[in-house]
C-alpha positions as CSV (number, residue, x, y, z in Angstrom):
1,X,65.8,139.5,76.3
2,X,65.2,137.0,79.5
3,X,68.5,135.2,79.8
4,X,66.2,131.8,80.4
5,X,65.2,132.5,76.5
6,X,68.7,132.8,75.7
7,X,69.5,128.9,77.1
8,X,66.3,127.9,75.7
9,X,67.6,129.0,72.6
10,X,70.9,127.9,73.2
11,X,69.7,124.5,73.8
12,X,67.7,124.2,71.0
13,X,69.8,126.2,68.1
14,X,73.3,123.9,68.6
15,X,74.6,125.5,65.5
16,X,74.4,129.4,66.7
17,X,77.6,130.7,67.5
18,X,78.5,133.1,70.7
19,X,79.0,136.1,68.5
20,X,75.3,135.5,67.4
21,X,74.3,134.9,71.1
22,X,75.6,138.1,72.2
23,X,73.5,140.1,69.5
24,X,70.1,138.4,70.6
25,X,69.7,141.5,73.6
26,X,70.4,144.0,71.3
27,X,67.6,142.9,68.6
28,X,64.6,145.1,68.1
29,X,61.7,144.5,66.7
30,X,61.2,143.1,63.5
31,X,64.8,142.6,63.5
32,X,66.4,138.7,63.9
33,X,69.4,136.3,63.3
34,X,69.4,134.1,60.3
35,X,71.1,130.9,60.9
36,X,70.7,127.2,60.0
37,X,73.3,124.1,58.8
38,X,73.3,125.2,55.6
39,X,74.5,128.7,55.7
40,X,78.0,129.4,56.2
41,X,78.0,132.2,59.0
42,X,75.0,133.8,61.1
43,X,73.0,136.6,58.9
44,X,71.6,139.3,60.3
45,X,67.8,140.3,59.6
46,X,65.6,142.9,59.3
47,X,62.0,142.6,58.8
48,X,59.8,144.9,56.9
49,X,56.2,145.7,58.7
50,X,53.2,144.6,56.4
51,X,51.3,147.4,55.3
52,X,48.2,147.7,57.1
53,X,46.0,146.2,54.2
54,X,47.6,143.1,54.8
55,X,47.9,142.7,58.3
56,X,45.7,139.9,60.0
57,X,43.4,141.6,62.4
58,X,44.9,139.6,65.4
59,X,45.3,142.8,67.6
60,X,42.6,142.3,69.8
61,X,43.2,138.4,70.4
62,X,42.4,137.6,73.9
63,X,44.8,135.4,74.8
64,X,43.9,134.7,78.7
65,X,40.3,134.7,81.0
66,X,37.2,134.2,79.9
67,X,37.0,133.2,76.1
68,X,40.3,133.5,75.9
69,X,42.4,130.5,74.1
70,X,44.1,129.7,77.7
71,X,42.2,129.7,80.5
């Protein structure tokens, strides 16, 4: 992970501790850190992938150029 995400996220999540900070590199994918005000300590998270029959078909989005959704 960029270290500039890491103190955006710092910024914005005040209530993530450094022990949770350190494991944000080491996440994969599908895989995240639970944390808000009301739980008691930092959970981590593992995500399931969707089966394909319920996947959006957003694989093909073209995101930049010509009919893109930034140009």
């Amino acid at each position: 992970m960029n270290p500039r995400d890491i103190e955006k996220i710092r910024k914005t999540v005040s209530f993530l501790g450094d022990s949770s900070f350190s494991m944000l590199t080491a996440l994969g994918q599908g895989e995240c850190i639970n944390s808000g005000p009301s739980l008691m300590m930092s959970r981590f998270v593992s995500i399931d992938e969707l089966q394909s029959k319920n996947k959006p078909q957003s694989n093909d989005v073209i995101l930049f150029g010509p009919g893109g959704l930034f140009t």
